[in-house]
C-alpha positions in Angstrom: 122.7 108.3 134.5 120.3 111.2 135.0 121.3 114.3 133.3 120.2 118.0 134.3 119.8 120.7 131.3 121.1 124.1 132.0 117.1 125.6 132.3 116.6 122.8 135.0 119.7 124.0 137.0 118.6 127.4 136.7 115.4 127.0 137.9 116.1 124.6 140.4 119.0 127.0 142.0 115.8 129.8 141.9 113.4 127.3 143.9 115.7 126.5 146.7 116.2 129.8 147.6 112.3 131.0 147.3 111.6 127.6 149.2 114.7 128.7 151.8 116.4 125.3 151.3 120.7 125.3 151.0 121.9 124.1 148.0 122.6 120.9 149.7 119.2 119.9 149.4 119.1 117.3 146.7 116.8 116.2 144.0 114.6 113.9 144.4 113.4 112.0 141.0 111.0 108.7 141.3 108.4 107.1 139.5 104.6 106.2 140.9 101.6 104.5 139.4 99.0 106.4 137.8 98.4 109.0 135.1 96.8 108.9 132.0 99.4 106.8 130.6 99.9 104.1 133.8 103.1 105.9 135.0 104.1 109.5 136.7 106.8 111.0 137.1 107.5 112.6 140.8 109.9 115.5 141.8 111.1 117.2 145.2 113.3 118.0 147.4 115.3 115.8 149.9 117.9 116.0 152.2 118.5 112.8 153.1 119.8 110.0 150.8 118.5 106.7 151.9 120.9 103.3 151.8 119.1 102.3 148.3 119.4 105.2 146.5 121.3 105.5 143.3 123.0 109.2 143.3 124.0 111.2 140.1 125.8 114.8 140.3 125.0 116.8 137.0 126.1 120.5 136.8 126.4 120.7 140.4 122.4 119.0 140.8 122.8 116.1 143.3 119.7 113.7 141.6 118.3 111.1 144.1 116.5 107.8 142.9 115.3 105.1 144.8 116.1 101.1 142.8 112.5 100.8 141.7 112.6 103.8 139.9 116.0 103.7 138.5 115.0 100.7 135.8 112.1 103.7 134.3 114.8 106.4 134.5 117.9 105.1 133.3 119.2 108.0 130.9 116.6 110.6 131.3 117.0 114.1 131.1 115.7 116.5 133.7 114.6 119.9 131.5 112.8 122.9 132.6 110.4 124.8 129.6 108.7 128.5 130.1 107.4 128.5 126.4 103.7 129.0 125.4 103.1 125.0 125.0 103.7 124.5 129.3 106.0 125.5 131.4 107.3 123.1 134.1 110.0 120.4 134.3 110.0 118.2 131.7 111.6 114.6 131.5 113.4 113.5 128.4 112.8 109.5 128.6 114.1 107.1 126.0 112.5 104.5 127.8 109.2 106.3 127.6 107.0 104.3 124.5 104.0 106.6 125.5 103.4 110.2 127.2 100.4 111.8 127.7 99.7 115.2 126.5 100.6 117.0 129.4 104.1 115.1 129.6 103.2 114.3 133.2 103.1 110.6 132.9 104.2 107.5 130.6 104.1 104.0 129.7 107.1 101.5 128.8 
């Protein structure tokens, strides 16, 4: 499972409409080499679910993620921060041993 907090849905919700997508469009979460820490974690919009996919609904956020993915994911949660220390989406990993400063990437 792949949760969604309540600032993520917000903000979400606010960049499909300045981006002019429905709110069919889902969520897109995967995970691709790189990063300071070995891993990164990727994040967009897609309308198309592919046969592979694993699918999570959260407060109304359809979340998309591919097989590979889903083994880094498993019981993450999606959060979106506007404080002082960053602002951006931030994911809440148990599986993460390691982030990097930035929270952009991570190791297992």
């Amino acid at each position: 499972m792949i949760s969604v907090t309540d600032k993520a849905k917000e903000k979400i919700s606010e960049l499909l409409k300045v981006e002019g997508r429905t709110p069919q469009h889902n969520v897109r979460v995967s995970v691709k080499g790189g990063g300071c820490s070995g891993l990164m974690y990727d994040l967009d919009f897609d309308d198309t679910i592919q046969a592979a996919d694993q699918v999570f609904e959260d407060k109304g956020v359809k979340i998309l993620v591919d097989k590979k993915s889903l083994l880094y994911l498993l019981g993450t949660t999606l959060d979106f921060s506007d404080g002082l220390n960053g602002k951006g989406f931030q994911f809440i990993n148990p599986n993460a041993s390691r982030t990097c400063g930035c929270g952009e990437s991570f190791s297992v």
